[in-house]
Every structure is written in C-alpha cells, then in structure tokens.
TORLUM-241761 format. One record per atom (N, C-alpha, C, O): x, y, z; residue in one letter. Coordinates in steps of 0.001 Angstrom, whole numbers, plus 500000, padded with zeros to 6 digits. Example, Ala and Ser with C-alpha at 12.3 -4.5 7.8 and 13.67 -1.06 7.14 Angstrom:
# TORLUM-241761
513190494310507800A512300495500507800A513200496700507800A514236496681508465A512850497750507080S513670498940507140S512900500030507870S513409501138508039S
***
This chain:
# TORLUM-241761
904418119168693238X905027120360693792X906285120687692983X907070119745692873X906614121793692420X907708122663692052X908902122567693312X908822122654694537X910171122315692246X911406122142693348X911962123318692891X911861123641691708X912857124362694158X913628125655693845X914347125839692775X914712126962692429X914760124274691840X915645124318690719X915288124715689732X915897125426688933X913236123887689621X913221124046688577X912266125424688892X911267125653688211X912532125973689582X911871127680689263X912971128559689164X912888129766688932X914354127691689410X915337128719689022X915451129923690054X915689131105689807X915168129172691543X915485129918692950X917008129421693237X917417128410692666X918065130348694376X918819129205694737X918749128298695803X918304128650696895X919046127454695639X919057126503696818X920507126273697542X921454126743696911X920829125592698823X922050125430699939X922257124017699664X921527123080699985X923516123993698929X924422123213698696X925456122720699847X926479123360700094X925103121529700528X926113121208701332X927652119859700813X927762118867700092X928278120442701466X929533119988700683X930435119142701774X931657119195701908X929401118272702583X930146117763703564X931049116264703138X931817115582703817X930531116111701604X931190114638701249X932511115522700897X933365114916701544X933106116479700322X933960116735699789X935102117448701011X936146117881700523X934910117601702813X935058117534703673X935545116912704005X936665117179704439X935013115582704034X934985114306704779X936364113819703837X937381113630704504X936442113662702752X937388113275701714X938703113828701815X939722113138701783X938684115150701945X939699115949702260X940552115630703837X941757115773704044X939600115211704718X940128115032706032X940510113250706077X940743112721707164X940525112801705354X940669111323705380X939567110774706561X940009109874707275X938600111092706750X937557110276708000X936409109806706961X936256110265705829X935571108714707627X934399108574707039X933069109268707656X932911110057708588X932287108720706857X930288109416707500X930563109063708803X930861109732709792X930406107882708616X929933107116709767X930849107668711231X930214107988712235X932337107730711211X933653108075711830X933013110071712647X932894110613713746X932835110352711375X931974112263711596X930777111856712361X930819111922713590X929984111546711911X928376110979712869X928523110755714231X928009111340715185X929319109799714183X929662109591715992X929985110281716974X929578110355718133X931214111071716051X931932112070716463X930942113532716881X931087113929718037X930192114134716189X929398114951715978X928209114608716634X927494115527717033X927742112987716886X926468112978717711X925456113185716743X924795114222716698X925336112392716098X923876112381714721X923813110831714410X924415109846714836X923024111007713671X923074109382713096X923581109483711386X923731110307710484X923721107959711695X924689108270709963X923813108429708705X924089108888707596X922351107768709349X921425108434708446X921067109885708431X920831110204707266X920950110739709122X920868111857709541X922211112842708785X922225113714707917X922859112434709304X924101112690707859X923756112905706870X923593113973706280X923582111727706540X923777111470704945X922302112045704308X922194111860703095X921229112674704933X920166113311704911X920382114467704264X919719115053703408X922098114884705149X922135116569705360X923116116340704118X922844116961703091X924340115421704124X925328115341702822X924532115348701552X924982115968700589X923392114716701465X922367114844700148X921798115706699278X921425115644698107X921834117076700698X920778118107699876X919864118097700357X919286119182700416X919128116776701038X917794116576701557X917369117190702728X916294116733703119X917922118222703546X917463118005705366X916867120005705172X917532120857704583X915848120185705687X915370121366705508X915675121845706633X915056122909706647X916156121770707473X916900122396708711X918431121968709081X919130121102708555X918628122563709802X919975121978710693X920225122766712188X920630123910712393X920001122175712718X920500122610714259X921755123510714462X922815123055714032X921765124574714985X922815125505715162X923826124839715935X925042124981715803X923101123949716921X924189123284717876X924828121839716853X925991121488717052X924054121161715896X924879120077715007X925352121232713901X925785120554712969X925461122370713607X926728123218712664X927537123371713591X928684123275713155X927494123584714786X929021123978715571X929696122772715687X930926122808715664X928859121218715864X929468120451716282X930401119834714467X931501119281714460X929844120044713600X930182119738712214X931751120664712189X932905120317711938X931227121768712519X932679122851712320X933691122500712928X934840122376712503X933109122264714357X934116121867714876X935543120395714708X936765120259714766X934336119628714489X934469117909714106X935570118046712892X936619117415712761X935052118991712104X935983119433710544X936888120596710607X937521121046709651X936894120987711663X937860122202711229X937693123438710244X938495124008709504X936584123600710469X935915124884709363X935004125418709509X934200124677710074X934622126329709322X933462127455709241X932279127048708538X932325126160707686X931190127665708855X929812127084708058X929731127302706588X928866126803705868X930897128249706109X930611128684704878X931425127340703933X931038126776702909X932377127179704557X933161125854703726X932212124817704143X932725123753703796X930829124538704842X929856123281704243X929049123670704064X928076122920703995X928892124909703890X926958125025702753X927318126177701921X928001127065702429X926924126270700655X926653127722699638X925410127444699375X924594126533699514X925522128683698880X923761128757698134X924629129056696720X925721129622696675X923940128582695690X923811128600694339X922509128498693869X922287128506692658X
***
C-alpha cells in the first residue's frame, strides 16, 4: 500500500512531544491526566492513530493549555 507521503498528499502532523517539553510534564504524567493510555499516546505523538476522539482533543487542550491547532498541522 502507498503512504500519503509518498504520493505527495498532506498528512496531520501531531506535535504533542514538543508540548509536553515545553510544559515540563511527561507522556506518561499527560496520559493519566487526560485519561488514555500511555500507549495510546504515544500512538497519537507518533503520527500513527487514524482518529482521535473529540472528547480526548478537549481533554489534550485542556491538560496543555492550547488549542487543537498548536497539536496537529497538516503539511
């Protein structure tokens, strides 16, 4: 199977490690907090998760202090 990169579609870049860094907390510290698992996280911190729950983005925004646009772009 063809990945969106290499057809040169864009794909949603999430930027929750560079978040997490900025706020001094860890995965694991956000996960709990937010109600996910830290695998589940680190699913979504990867690039890897083809969905996301509207109710785990509010709880992310909230958890971080930011809007959905400061943890995902599309490029």
């Amino acid at each position: 199977m063809v990945s969106s990169d290499e057809l040169g579609t864009p794909g949603v870049v999430c930027h929750i490690d560079r978040l997490v860094a900025e706020r001094g907390i860890t995965l694991a510290a956000l996960a709990e907090q937010v109600g996910v698992t830290p695998v589940n996280l680190s699913v979504l911190k990867n690039n890897r998760a083809k969905a996301v729950r509207f109710s785990t983005l509010a709880a992310l925004c909230e958890a971080l202090n930011c809007q959905p646009g400061d943890l995902f772009t599309v490029e």
